[in-house]
C-alpha positions as CSV (number, residue, x, y, z in Angstrom):
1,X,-22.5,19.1,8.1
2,X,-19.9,21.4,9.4
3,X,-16.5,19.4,10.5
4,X,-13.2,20.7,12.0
5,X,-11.9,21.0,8.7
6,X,-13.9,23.6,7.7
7,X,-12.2,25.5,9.4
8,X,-8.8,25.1,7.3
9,X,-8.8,27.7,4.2
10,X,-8.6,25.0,1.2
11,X,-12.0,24.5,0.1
12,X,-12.0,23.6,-3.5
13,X,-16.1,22.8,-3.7
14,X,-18.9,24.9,-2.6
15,X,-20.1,22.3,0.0
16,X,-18.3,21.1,3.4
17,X,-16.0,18.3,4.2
18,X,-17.7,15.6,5.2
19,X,-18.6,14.2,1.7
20,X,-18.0,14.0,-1.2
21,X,-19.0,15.3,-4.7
22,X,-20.3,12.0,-5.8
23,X,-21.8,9.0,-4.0
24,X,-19.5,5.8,-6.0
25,X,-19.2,3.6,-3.0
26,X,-16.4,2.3,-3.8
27,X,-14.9,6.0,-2.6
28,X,-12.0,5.9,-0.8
29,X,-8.9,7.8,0.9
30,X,-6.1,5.7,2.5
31,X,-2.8,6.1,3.7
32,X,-0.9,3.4,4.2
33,X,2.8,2.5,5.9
34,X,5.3,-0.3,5.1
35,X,8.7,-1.4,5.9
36,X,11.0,-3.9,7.1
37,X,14.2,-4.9,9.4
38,X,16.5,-5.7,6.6
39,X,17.5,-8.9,8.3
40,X,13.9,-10.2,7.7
41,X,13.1,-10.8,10.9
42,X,10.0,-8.5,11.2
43,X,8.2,-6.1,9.0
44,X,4.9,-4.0,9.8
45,X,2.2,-2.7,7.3
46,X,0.0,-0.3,8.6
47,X,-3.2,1.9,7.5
48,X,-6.1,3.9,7.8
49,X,-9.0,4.5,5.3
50,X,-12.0,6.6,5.1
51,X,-14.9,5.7,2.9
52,X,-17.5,8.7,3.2
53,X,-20.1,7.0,1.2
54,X,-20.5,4.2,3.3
55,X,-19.9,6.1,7.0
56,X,-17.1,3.8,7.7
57,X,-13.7,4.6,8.4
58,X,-11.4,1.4,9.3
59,X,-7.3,1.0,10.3
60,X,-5.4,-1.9,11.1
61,X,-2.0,-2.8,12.1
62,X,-0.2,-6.3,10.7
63,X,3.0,-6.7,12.3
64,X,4.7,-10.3,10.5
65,X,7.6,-12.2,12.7
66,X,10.1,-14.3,10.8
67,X,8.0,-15.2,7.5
68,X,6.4,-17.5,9.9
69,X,3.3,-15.6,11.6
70,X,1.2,-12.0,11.2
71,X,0.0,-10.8,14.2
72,X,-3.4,-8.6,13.0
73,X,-5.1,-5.7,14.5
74,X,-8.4,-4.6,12.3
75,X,-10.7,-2.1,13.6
76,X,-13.5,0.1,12.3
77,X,-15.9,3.1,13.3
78,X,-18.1,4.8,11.8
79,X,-17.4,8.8,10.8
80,X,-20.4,10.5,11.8
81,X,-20.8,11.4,15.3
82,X,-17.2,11.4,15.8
83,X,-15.4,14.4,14.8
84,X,-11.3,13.8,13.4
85,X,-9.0,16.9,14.5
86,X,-7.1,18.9,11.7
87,X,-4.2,16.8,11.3
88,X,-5.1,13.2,12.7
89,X,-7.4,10.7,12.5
90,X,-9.1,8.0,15.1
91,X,-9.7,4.7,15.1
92,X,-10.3,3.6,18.8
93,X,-6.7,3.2,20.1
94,X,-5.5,3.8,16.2
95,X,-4.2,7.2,15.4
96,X,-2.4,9.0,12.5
97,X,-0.9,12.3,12.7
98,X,0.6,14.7,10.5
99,X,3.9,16.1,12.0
100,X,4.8,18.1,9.4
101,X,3.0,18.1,5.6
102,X,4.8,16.3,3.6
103,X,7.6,15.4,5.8
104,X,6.6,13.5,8.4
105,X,3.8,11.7,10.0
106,X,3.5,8.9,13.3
107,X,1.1,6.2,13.4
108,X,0.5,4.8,16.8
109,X,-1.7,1.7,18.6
110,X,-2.6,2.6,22.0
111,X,-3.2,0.2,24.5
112,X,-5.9,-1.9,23.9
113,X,-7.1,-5.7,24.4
114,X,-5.8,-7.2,21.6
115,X,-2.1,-7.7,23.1
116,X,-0.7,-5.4,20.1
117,X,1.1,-2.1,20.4
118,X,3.3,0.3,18.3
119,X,4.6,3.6,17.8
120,X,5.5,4.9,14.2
121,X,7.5,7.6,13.9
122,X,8.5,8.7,10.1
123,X,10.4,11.1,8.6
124,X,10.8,11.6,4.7
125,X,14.6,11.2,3.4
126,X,13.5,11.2,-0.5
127,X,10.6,13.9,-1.7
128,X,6.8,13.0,-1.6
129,X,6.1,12.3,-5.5
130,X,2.8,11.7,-7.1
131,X,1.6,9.0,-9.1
132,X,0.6,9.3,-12.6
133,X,-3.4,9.1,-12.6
134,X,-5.1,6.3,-13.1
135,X,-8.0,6.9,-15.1
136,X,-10.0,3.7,-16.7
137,X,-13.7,3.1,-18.3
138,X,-15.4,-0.1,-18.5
139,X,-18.4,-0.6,-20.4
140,X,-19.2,3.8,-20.5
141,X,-19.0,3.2,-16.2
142,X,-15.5,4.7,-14.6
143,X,-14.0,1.7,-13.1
144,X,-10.9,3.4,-11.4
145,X,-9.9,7.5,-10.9
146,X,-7.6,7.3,-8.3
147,X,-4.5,9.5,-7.6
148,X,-1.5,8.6,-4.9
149,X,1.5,9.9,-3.7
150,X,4.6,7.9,-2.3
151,X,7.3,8.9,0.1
152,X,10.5,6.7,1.3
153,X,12.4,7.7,4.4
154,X,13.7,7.0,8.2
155,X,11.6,5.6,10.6
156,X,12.5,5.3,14.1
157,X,10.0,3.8,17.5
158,X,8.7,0.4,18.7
159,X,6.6,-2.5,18.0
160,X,4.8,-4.5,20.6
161,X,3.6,-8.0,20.0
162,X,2.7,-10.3,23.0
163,X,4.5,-8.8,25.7
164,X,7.5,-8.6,23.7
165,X,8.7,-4.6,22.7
166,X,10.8,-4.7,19.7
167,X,12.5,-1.5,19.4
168,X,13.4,0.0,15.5
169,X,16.6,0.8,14.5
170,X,16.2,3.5,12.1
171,X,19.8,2.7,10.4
172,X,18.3,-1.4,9.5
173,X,14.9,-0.2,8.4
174,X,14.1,0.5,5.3
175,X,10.5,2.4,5.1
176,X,8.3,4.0,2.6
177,X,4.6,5.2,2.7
178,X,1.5,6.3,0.2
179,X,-1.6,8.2,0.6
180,X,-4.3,7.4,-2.0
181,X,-7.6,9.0,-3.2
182,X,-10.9,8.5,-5.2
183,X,-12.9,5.5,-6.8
184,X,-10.6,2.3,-6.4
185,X,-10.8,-0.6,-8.3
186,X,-9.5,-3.9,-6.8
187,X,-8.8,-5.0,-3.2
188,X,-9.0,-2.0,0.0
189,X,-12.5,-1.5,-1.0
190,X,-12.6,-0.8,-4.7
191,X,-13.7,-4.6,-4.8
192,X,-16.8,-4.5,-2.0
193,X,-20.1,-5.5,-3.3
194,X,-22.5,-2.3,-4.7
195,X,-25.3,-4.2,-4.2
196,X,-27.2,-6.8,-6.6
197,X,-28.5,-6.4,-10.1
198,X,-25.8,-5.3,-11.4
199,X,-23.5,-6.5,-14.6
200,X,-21.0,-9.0,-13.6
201,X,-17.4,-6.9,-14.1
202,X,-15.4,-7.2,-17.5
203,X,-12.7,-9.9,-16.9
204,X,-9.6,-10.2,-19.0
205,X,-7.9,-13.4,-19.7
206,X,-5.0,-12.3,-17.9
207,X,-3.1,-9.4,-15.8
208,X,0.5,-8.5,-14.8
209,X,0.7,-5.2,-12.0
210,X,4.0,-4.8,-10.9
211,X,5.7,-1.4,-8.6
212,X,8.9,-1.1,-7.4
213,X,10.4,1.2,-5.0
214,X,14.6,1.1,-4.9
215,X,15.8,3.0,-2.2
216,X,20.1,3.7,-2.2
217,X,21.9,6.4,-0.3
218,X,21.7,8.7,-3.7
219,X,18.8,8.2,-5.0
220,X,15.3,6.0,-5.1
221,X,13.5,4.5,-8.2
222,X,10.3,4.1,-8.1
223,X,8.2,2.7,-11.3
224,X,4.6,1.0,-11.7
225,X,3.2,-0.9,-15.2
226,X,0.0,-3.1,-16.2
227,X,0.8,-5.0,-18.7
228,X,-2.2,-7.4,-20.6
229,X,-1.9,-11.1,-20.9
230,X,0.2,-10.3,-24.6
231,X,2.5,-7.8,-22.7
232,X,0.7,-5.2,-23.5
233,X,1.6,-1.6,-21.6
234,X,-1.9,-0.1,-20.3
235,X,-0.6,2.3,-17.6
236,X,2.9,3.0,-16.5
237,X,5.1,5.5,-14.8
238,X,8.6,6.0,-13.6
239,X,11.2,8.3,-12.4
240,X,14.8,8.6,-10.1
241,X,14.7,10.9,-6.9
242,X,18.0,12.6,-5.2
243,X,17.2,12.7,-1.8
244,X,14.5,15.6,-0.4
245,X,16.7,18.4,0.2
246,X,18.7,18.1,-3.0
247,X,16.1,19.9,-5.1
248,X,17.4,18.0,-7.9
249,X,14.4,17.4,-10.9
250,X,13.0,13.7,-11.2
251,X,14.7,11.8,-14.4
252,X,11.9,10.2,-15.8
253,X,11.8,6.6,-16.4
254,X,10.4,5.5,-20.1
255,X,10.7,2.5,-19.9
256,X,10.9,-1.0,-18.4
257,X,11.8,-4.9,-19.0
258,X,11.8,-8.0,-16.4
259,X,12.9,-11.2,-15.9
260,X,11.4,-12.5,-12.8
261,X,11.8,-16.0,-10.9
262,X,8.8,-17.0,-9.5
263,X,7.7,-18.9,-5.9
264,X,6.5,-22.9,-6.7
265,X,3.3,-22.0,-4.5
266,X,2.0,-18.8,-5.8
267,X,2.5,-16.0,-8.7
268,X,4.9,-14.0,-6.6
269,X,8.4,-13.5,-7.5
270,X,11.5,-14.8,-5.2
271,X,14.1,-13.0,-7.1
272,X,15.2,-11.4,-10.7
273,X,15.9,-8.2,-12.8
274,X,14.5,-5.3,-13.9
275,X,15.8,-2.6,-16.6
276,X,15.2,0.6,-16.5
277,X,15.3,2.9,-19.4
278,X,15.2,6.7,-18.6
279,X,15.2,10.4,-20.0
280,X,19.2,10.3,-19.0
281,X,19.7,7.8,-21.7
282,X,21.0,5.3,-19.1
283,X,19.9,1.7,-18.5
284,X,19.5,0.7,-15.2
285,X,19.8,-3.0,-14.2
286,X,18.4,-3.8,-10.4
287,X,19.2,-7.4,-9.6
288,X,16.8,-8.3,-6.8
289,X,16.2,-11.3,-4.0
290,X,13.7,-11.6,-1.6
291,X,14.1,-10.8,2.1
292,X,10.3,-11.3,3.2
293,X,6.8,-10.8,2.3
294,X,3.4,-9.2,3.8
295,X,0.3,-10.2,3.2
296,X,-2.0,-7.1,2.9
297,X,-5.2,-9.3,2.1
298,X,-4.8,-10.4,5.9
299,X,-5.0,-6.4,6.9
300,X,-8.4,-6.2,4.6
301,X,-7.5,-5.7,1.3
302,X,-9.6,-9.2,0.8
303,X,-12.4,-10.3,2.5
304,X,-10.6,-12.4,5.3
305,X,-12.0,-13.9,8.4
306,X,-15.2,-12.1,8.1
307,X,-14.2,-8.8,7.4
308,X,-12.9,-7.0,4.4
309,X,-11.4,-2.9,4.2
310,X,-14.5,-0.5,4.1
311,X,-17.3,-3.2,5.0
312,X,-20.1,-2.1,7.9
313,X,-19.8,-3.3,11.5
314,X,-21.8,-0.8,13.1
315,X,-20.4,2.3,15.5
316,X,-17.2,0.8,16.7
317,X,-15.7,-2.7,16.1
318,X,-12.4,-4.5,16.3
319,X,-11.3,-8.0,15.9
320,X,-7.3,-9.6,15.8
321,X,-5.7,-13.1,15.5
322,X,-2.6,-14.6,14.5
323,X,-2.3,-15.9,10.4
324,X,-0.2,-19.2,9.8
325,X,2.0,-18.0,6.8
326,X,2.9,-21.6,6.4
327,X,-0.4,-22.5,5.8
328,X,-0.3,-22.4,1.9
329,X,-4.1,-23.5,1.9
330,X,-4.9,-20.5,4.0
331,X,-3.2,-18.0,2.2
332,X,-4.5,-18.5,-0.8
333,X,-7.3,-16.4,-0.2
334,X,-5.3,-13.5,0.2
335,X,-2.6,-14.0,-2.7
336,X,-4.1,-11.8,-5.2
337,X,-1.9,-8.8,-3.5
338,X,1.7,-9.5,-2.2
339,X,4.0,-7.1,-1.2
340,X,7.4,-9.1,-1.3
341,X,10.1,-6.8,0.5
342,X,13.8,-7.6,-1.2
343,X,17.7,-6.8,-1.2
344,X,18.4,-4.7,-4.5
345,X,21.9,-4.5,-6.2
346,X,23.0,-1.7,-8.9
347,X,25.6,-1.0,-10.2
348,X,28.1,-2.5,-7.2
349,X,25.9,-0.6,-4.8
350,X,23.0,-2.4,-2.0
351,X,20.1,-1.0,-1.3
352,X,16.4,-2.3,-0.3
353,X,13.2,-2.1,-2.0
354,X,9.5,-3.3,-2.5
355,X,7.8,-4.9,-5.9
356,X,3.9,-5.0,-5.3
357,X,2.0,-7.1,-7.6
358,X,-1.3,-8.4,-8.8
359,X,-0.9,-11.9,-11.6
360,X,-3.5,-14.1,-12.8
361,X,-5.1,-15.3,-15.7
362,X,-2.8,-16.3,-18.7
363,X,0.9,-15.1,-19.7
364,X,2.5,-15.4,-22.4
365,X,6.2,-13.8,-21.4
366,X,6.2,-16.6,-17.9
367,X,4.3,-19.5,-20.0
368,X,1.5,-19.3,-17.6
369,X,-1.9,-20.4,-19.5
370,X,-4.0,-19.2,-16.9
């Protein structure tokens, strides 16, 4: 079936756009934004994703207020019958826009019944750099081929959360965003049932996925590893930007060690170090503490409430409420992703960042048995 973006000259398969060449379910493309007021006070995650084996497209807006409470948005539609324009995207009162490829983009919430508003305006201080693919087989089946790319910059508008407007400074924001493609694995859909009958997934006896994105005035690190329960390196990458109009080459990093402190309550980290190791023959240390957290498994990214990222609710469909964060019992169904938003120092300079991470099953490095 013919779509508006057949009309763009960039077809790379001799079919249309609205599919795919294969039917995994678990098929997806997402773009997701994420930042913080670097007091803490409030941070916002934000997203859309289209899963064109399953007819479903989905967005949702979490906007979290003082570590204390995450005000939700989740809706869903499905994609045929309802036609996207060239450079944005439509989720009932949700809408993404490309401004300008690879520079900037706005995500805004129209009005709507759920009390929740914003406007998202972002433009790219460091270049858009893509992630090292992530290519994995279990059993002869492909369990993950996935690529992404990652851009940290300025973002300037407003947030609107039950009547109260709560307007962004762009010079105490740090902001970053990623856009994401092909058969997941994990939460955001890669995780969604494929239906019954099927061999129950390979599980090891424990995993470590950590990323970290450093932003400074002169440059951002950005570096991603899976280790095994052993410590073990199965997929890493790593390198330094200079800011987007510098046109200065990424230093690659090779490699890199932690030593992370750890919350009482769950397996995500309060503070610590990392080192870097990189192509410059420097070592980097980046001595971190935590400012706040989001909680993506409240967006979708688990099955929450009902709903889950990529799961069926018919043409159109939207839901919202307001998550306790204090509720340790409650959020323990979402834990297996945090994002924990932190104050970085290097080197006697401050900057801001995000470590991501996924941690269960047995470590030896933390002396967790499992």
């Amino acid at each position: 079936m013919l779509t508006p973006h057949d009309e763009l000259l960039i077809h790379q398969l001799p079919t249309t756009f609205d599919h795919t060449l294969q039917s995994d379910l678990r098929w997806t493309e997402r773009i997701v934004l994420y930042g913080f007021d670097k007091s803490g006070s409030v941070n916002v995650m934000t997203g859309l994703a289209r899963y064109p084996n399953r007819n479903v497209v989905d967005a949702y807006v979490m906007i979290t207020i003082d570590d204390k409470v995450a005000h939700v948005v989740r809706m869903s539609r499905e994609i045929i019958g309802q036609a996207d324009g060239l450079d944005s995207w439509q989720v009932g009162p949700y809408r993404y826009e490309v401004v300008e490829p690879l520079r900037k983009v706005r995500a805004t919430l129209d009005d709507n019944e759920h009390g929740i508003r914003m406007q998202l305006d972002f433009e790219g201080q460091f270049p858009a750099y893509e992630q090292e693919p992530a290519f994995f087989r279990s059993r002869g089946r492909v369990r993950e081929d996935a690529r992404r790319y990652y851009q940290n910059g300025r973002i300037s508008g407003w947030l609107e959360v039950e009547g109260q407007r709560i307007d962004i400074d762009p010079d105490n924001w740090w902001f970053g965003r990623d856009h994401s493609w092909g058969t997941r694995h994990g939460g955001g859909g890669g995780s969604l049932s494929e239906g019954e009958g099927l061999q129950p997934a390979e599980m090891p006896d424990g995993v470590l996925y950590y990323m970290g994105i450093f932003q400074f005035d002169d440059e951002l690190v950005h570096f991603a590893q899976r280790e095994t329960a052993d410590g073990e390196r199965w997929h890493f990458e790593g390198a330094i930007f200079e800011p987007i109009d510098s046109a200065a080459p990424p230093i690659p990093i090779l490699d890199v060690k932690h030593d992370l402190d750890f919350r009482d309550d769950f397996r995500i980290i309060k503070g610590g170090k990392f080192v870097t190791q990189s192509a410059d023959g420097r070592d980097r240390e980046f001595t971190l503490s935590r400012v706040t957290n989001y909680w993506p498994g409240l967006a979708g990214y688990d099955v929450y409430r009902g709903y889950g990222s990529g799961l069926w609710r018919g043409p159109y469909w939207s839901d919202s409420f307001a998550a306790d964060l204090t509720d340790t019992a409650d959020l323990q169904k979402v834990q297996a992703l945090s994002g924990t938003l932190c104050r970085v120092e290097h080197e006697g300079k401050v900057g801001y960042g995000l470590v991501e991470m996924v941690f269960y099953g047995r470590n030896a490095r933390y002396g967790f048995a499992g």
